[in-house]
C-alpha positions as CSV (number, residue, x, y, z in Angstrom):
1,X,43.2,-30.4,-5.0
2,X,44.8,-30.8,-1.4
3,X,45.0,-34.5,0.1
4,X,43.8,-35.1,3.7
5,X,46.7,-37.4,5.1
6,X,43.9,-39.1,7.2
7,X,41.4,-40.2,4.3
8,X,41.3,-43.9,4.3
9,X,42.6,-46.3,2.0
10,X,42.1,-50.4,1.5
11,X,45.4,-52.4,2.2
12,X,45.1,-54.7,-0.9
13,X,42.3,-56.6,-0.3
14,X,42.1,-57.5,3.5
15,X,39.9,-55.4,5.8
16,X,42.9,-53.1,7.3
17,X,42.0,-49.0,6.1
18,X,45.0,-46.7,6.4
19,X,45.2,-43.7,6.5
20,X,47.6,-41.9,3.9
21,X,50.1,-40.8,6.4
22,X,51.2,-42.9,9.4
23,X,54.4,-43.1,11.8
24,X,57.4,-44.6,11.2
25,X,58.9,-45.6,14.3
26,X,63.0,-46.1,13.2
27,X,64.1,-43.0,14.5
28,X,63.0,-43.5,17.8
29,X,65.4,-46.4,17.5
30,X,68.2,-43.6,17.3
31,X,68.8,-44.5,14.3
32,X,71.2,-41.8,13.0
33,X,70.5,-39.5,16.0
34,X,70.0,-39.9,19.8
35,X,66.8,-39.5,20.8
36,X,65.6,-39.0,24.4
37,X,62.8,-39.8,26.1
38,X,61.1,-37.2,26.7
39,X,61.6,-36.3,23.2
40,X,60.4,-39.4,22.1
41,X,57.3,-39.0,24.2
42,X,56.8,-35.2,22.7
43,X,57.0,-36.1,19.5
44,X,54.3,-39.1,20.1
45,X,52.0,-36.9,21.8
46,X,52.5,-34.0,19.2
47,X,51.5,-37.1,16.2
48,X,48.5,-38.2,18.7
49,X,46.9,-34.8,18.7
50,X,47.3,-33.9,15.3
51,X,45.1,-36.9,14.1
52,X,47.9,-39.8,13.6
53,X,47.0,-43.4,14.6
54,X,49.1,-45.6,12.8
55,X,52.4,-46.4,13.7
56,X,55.0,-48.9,12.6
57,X,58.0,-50.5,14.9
58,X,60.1,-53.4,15.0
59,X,62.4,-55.5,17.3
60,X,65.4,-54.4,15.4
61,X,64.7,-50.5,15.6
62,X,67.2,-49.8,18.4
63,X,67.2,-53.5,19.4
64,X,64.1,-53.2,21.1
65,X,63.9,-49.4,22.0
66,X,61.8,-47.9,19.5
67,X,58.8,-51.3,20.8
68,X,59.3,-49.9,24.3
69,X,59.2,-46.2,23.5
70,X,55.7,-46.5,21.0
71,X,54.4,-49.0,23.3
72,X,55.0,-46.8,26.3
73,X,52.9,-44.2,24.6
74,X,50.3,-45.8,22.9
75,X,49.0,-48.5,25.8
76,X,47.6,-45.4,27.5
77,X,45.0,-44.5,24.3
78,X,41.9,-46.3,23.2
79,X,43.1,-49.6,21.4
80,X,40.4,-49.6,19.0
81,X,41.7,-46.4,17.7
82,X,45.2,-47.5,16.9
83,X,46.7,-49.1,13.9
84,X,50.1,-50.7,15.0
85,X,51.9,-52.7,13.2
86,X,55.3,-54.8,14.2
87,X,58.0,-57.4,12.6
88,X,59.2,-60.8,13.1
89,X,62.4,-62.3,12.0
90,X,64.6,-61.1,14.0
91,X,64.6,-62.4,18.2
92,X,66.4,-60.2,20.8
93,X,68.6,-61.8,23.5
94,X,71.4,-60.4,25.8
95,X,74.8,-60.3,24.6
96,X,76.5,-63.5,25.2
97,X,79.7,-62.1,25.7
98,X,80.9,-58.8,27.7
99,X,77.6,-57.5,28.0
100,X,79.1,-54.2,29.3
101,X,81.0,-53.4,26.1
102,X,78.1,-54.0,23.9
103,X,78.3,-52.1,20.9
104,X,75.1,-51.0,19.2
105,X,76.6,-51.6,15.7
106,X,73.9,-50.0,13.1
107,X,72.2,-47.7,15.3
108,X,73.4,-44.6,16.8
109,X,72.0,-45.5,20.2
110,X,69.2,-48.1,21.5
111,X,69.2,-50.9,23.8
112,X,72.0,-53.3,24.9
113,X,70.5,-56.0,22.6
114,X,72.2,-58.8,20.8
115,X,69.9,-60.8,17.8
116,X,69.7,-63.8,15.4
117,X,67.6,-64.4,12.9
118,X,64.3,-67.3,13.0
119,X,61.6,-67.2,10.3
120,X,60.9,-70.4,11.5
121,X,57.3,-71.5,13.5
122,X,58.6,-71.1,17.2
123,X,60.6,-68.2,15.4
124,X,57.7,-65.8,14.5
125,X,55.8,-66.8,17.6
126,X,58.3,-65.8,20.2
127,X,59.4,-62.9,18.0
128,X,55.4,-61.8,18.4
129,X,55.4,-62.6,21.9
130,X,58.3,-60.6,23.1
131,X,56.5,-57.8,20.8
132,X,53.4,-57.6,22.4
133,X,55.4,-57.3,25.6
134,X,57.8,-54.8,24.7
135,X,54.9,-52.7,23.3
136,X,52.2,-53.4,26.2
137,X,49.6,-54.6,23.9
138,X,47.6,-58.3,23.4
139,X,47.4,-58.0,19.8
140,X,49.1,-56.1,16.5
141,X,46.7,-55.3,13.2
142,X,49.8,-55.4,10.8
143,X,52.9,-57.9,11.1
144,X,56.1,-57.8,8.7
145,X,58.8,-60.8,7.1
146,X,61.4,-58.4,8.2
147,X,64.5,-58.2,6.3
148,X,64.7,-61.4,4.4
149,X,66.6,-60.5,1.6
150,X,70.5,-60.2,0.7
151,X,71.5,-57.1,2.3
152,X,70.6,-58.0,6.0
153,X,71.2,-62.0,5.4
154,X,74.3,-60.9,3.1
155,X,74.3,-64.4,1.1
156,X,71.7,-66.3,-1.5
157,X,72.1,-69.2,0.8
158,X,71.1,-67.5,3.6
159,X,68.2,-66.0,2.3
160,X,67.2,-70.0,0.9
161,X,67.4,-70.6,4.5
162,X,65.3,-68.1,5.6
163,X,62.5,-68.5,3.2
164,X,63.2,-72.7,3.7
165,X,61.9,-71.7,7.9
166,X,58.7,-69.7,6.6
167,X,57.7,-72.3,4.1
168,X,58.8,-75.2,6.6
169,X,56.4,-73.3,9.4
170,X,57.0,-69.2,9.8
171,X,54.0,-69.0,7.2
172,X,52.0,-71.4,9.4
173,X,52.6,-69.5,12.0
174,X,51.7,-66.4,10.7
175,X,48.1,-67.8,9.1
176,X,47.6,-69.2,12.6
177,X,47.9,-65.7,14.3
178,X,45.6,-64.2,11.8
179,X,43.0,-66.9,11.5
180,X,43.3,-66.0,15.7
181,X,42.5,-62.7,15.1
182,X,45.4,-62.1,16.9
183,X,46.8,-60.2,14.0
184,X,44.5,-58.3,10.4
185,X,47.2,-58.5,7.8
186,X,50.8,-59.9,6.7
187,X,53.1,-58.5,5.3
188,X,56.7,-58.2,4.2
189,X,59.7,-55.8,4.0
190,X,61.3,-55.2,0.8
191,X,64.5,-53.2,0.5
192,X,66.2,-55.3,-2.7
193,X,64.3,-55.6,-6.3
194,X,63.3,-59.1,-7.4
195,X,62.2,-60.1,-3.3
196,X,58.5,-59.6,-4.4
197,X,58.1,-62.3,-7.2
198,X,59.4,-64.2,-4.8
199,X,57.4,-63.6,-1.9
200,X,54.2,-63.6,-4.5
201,X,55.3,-67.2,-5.8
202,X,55.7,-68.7,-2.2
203,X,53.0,-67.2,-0.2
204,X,49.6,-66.2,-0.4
205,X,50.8,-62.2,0.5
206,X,48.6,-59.4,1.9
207,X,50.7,-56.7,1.7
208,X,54.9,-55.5,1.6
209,X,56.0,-52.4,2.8
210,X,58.5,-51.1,0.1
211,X,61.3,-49.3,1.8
212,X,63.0,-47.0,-0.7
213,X,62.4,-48.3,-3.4
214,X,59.3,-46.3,-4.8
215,X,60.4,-42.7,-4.3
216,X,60.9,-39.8,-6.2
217,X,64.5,-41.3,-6.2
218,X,64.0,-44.6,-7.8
219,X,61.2,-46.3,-10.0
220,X,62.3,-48.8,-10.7
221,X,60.1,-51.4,-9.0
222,X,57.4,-50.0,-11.9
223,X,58.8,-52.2,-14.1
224,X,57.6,-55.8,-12.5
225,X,57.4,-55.9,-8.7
226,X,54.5,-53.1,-8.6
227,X,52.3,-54.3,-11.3
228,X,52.3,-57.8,-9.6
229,X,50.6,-55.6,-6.8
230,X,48.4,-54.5,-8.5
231,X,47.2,-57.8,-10.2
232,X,46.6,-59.9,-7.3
233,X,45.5,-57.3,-4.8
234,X,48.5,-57.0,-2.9
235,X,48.3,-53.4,-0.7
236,X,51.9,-51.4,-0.6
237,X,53.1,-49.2,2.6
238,X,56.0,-46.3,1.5
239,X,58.9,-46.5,3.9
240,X,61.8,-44.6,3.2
241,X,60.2,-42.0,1.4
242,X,62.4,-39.4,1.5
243,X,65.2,-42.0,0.9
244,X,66.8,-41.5,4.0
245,X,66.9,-37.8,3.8
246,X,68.5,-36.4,0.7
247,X,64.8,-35.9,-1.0
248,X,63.6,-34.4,2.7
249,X,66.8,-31.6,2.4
250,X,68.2,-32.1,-1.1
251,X,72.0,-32.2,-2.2
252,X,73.1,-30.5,1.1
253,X,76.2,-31.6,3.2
254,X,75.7,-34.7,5.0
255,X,72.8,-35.8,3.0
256,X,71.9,-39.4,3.0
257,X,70.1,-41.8,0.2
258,X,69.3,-45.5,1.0
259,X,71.6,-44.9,4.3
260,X,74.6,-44.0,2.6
261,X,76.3,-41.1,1.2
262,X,74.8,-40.4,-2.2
263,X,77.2,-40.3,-5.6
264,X,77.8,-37.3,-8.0
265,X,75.3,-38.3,-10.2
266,X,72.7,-38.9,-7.5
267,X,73.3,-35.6,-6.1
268,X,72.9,-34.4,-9.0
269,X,69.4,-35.7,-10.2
270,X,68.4,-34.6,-6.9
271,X,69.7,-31.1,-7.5
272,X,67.9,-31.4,-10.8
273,X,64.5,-32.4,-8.9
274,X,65.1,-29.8,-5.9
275,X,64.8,-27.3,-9.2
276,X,62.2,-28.6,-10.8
277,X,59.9,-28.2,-7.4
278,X,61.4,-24.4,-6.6
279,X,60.1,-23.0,-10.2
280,X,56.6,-24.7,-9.3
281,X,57.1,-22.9,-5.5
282,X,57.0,-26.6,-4.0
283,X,59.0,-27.9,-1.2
284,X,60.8,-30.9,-2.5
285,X,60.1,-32.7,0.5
286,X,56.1,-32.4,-0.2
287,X,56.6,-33.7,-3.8
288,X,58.8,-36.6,-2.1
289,X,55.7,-37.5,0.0
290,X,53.1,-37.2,-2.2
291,X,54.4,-38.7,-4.7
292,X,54.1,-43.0,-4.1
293,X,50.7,-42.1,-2.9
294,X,49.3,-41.3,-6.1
295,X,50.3,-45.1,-7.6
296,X,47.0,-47.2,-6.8
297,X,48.4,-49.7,-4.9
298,X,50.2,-47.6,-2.3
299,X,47.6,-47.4,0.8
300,X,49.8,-45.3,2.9
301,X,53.4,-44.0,3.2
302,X,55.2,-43.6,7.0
303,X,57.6,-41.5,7.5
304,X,60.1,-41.5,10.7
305,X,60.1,-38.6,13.3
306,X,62.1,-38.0,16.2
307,X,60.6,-34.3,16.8
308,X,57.6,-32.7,17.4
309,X,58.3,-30.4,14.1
310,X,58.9,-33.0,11.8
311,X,55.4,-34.4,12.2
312,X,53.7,-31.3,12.3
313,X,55.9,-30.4,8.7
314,X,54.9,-33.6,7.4
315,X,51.3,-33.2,7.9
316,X,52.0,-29.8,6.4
317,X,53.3,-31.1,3.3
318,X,50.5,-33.9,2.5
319,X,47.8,-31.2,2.5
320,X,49.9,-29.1,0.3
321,X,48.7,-28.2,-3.0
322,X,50.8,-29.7,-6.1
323,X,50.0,-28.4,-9.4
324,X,49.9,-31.3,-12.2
325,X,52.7,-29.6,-14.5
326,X,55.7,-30.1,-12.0
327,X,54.8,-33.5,-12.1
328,X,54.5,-33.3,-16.0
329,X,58.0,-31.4,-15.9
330,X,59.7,-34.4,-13.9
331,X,58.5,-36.7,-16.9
332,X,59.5,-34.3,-19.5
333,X,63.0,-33.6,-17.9
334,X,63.3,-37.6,-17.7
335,X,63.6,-37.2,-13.8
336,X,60.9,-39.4,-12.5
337,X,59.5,-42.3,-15.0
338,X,57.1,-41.5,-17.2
339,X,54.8,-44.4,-16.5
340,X,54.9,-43.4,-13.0
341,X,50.6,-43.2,-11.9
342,X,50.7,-39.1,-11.9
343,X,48.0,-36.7,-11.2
């Protein structure tokens, strides 16, 4: 049985339907590649006609580019036909210091932007402000906690601090914009484990989207932070589902996972997978998709393009067929978990 990557799905339990496959926005960012315009535009227009309408950005994707570039694009189609979805947590200002040496840092191009970090109330309402401005739109459906955890914060203190602001007001904030209208559904970004129990205890969630951490890499959020999902309603979006390329091209040179060069024995299981997927004549970048979609939470999974052919291939490899035995295989061979939700 084919999936159609435009079938609709709940987001937990608020009133926002998905569809299986939207846009994911970082690349345009130049994340790990320049990206021009008109390439950006191309590969907008190329996801526009081929049935995509839901895309996710944020401030920190290119320090602002990726906003301007989806924004640029997406002001010109019917709004009620558009599912767009942002972050807060992050506000963009210019440099304070030599401007004209500003390094990008992260990202392989984007804007000129410096930016500090304010989950608190005025926080999350300028950081939605400068959103809907960057992007050329009065309101967003979907809005992300972005990055609130050790890895962008790089201390337990600083991540106290940072849910201290949303209890102290950034949640207000955020339950003001949706009882507004002005936004359908909030969410969170989760890169780390154990940033979900934590989330769930705190604040009444709609939704996190899990970045890299339900793959065909890693399971390991199975074990306690999915479940929770699944017990109070609480919708999941796929980022990273290729995890950051190696499960897109396999164990070839210059192959990322999670951003950064994989180990020996990551390589390897991927190697191991790639294998598994070539005796079942499946492209392992089809199984990578497909696969978090199957788990009942998961509404939809987004991933990035900077090119008109990597949509197109995506799309490709949603509606491709996936026999039940090379998922039955993984299990056996100890490759994915075996309490992973399956066909």
């Amino acid at each position: 049985m084919t999936m159609d990557p435009f079938k609709r799905r709940q987001l937990g339990r608020t009133d926002v339907m998905l569809p299986q496959i939207g846009f994911g926005a970082a690349p345009l960012g130049e994340l790990f590649t320049k990206v021009t315009d008109a390439d950006a535009e191309t590969t907008l227009q190329t996801a526009w006609d081929a049935g995509v309408r839901y895309y996710d950005t944020a401030p920190w994707y290119g320090r602002g580019q990726s906003e301007h570039r989806v924004g640029r694009f997406l002001y010109k189609q019917p709004r009620e036909d558009v599912i767009l979805s942002t972050k807060v947590g992050r506000i963009l200002r210019a440099p304070l210091q030599k401007p004209d040496e500003f390094d990008t840092g992260f990202w392989s191009g984007g804007l000129h932007f410096d930016h500090y970090f304010d989950y608190s109330y005025d926080g999350v309402m300028r950081a939605y402000e400068d959103s809907l401005q960057r992007l050329g739109m009065n309101r967003i459906d979907t809005l992300v906690i972005h990055d609130l955890d050790w890895w962008h914060r790089g201390s337990e203190p600083m991540v106290q601090a940072g849910f201290a602001q949303l209890a102290n007001g950034g949640w207000r904030a955020l339950a003001d914009l949706k009882a507004a209208g002005r936004i359908r559904a909030i969410g969170a970004g989760i890169n780390e484990l154990g940033l979900i129990p934590r989330f769930l205890e705190m604040f009444d969630m709609d939704f996190f989207l899990l970045a890299l951490r339900y793959t065909l890499g890693e399971q390991e959020t199975l074990t306690k932070e999915l479940p929770l999902c699944v017990e109070r309603n609480v919708g999941i979006i796929i980022g990273g589902v290729f995890s950051s390329g190696l499960y897109a091209t396999g164990p070839v040179p210059g192959a990322k996972y999670n951003y950064f060069e994989p180990t020996p024995e990551i390589l390897e299981k991927a190697r191991r997978v790639a294998e598994v997927c070539k005796r079942h004549n499946v492209p392992l970048p089809a199984a990578a998709l497909q696969f978090p979609l199957h788990h009942p939470a998961v509404a939809s999974v987004i991933p990035g393009a900077f090119k008109p052919e990597q949509v197109t291939t995506n799309l490709d490899l949603v509606r491709m067929e996936i026999p039940g035995d090379l998922w039955a295989e993984l299990k056996h061979e100890g490759l994915i978990r075996a309490d992973a939700p399956t066909p």
